[in-house]
N, C-alpha and C positions, 0 to 999 in steps of 0.2 A: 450085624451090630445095630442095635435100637437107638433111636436118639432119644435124646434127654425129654422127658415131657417139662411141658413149660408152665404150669398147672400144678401147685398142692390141689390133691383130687377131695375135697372140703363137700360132703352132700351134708343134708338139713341132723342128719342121726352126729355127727361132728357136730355140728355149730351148736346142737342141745346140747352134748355132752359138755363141752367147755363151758358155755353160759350157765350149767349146773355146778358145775365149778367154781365159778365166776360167784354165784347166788350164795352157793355152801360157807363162801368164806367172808360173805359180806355178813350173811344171818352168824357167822361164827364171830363177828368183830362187834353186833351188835349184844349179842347175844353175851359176850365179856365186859359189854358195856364202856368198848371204849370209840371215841370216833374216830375221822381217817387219820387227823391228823394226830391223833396219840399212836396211833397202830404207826403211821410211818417213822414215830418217833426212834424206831427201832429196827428201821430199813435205811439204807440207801436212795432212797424217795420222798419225794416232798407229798401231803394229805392229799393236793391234788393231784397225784398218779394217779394214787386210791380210788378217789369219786371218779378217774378215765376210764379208771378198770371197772368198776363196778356200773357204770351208765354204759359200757363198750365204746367207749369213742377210740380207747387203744387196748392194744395188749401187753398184759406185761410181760419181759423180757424170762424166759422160763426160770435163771437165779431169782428174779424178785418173786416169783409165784413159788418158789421151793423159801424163801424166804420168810413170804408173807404164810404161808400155812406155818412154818417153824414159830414164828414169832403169836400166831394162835392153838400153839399147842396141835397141830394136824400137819398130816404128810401125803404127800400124794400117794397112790395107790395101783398097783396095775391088778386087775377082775380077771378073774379065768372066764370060762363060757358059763360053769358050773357056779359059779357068784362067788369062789374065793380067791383070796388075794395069794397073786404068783408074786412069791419072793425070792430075793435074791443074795446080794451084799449085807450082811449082818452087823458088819463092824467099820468103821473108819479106817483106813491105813493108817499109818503114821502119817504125820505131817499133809495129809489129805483133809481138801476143805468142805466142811457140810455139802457145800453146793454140790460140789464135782461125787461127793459120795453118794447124795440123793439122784444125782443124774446116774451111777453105776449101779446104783439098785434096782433104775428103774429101765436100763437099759438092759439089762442083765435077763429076764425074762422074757424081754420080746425078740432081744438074739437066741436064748436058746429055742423058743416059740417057731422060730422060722427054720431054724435047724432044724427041728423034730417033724416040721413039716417037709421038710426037704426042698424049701425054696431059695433060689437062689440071690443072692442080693439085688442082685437086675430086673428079676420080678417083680420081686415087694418094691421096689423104684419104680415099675412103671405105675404097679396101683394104688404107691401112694401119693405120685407126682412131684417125686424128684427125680436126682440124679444118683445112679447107683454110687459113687462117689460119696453122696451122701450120708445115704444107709449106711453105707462103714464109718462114716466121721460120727455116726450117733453111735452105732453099737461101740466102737472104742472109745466112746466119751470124750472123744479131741474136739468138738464142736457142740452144743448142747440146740435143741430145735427149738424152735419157735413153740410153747404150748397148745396152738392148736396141728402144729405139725404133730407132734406128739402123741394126742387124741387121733390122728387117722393113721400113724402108724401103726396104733394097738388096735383099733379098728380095724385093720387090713389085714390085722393076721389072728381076728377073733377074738381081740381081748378089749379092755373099755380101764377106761384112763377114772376114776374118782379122785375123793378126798376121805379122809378117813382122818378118826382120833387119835392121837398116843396117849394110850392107857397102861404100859408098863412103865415104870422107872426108866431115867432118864442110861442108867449104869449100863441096865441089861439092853439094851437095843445100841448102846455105840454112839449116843444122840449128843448134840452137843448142848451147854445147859442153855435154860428158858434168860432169856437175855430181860433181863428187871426193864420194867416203864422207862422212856426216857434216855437210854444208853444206846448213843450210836453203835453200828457193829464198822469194826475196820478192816472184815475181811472182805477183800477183792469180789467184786461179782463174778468175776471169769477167771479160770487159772488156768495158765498152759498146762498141755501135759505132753 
């Protein structure tokens, strides 16, 4: 039996990919022309999150980064090796919240990622520096990761975490609608499952 590593295993090819991240959605807020604190007018966050997340003094909690791309019109994205995106969950359940659905889309390909590799959860836990424990609370989406946990999960088993546009209708993708300037949203950041 292997012990737990104590260590997210986080090298420099991580820290760019998230700061790209980080970059994508700052240029995507100016780029709408709105500042932080309109952009948070439609999260769960006050404008100064915004400026924490974009100078990195924090990170934001992986709902408010599935959030905050929602509320700029983009979604997070998981990359094959080959530069296209591995999808997964197409539609909402019933009664299933953006977040927890964005987290099962995105979890959805790097479980079956690891299956196809034939690794077993205890591996990808040691090189991504959790607990295998872990690894199953993200693939069944009972726990959602820290964003740059995230990035070296996809990382670890060959794939790379982006952002990306939504350019279909809101209908045909299962999306929930574009929340207007200014209207808090009152769905929970975290939902049991």
């Amino acid at each position: 039996m292997s012990s737990r590593p104590s260590t997210l295993n986080v090298d420099s090819y991580a820290e760019r990919t998230f700061a790209t991240i980080i970059r994508s959605l700052r240029s995507a807020r100016l780029d709408a022309g709105l500042s932080q604190n309109a952009l948070s007018a439609g999260l769960p966050v006050r404008g100064r999150a915004i400026s924490e997340w974009e100078t990195g003094a924090i990170e934001p909690t992986f709902d408010h980064l599935i959030q905050c791309c929602g509320e700029l019109r983009l979604r997070l994205v998981i990359i094959g090796r080959d530069g296209t995106p591995r999808e997964a969950a197409s539609r909402q359940k019933p009664g299933e919240s953006w977040e927890h659905f964005e987290r099962r889309r995105l979890a959805t390909p790097l479980r079956a990622r690891r299956m196809a590799l034939g690794m077993s959860q205890g591996h990808l836990s040691e090189l991504v520096g959790v607990s295998r424990d872990t690894i199953q609370r993200w693939e069944l989406v009972h726990v959602p990761p820290r964003p740059i946990s995230h990035v070296v999960w996809a990382q670890k088993l060959g794939y790379s975490l982006t952002v990306g546009r939504i350019d279909v209708p809101d209908d045909r993708l299962g999306l929930r609608p574009v929340i207007p300037p200014g209207t808090k949203r009152t769905t929970p950041a975290s939902v049991a499952t």
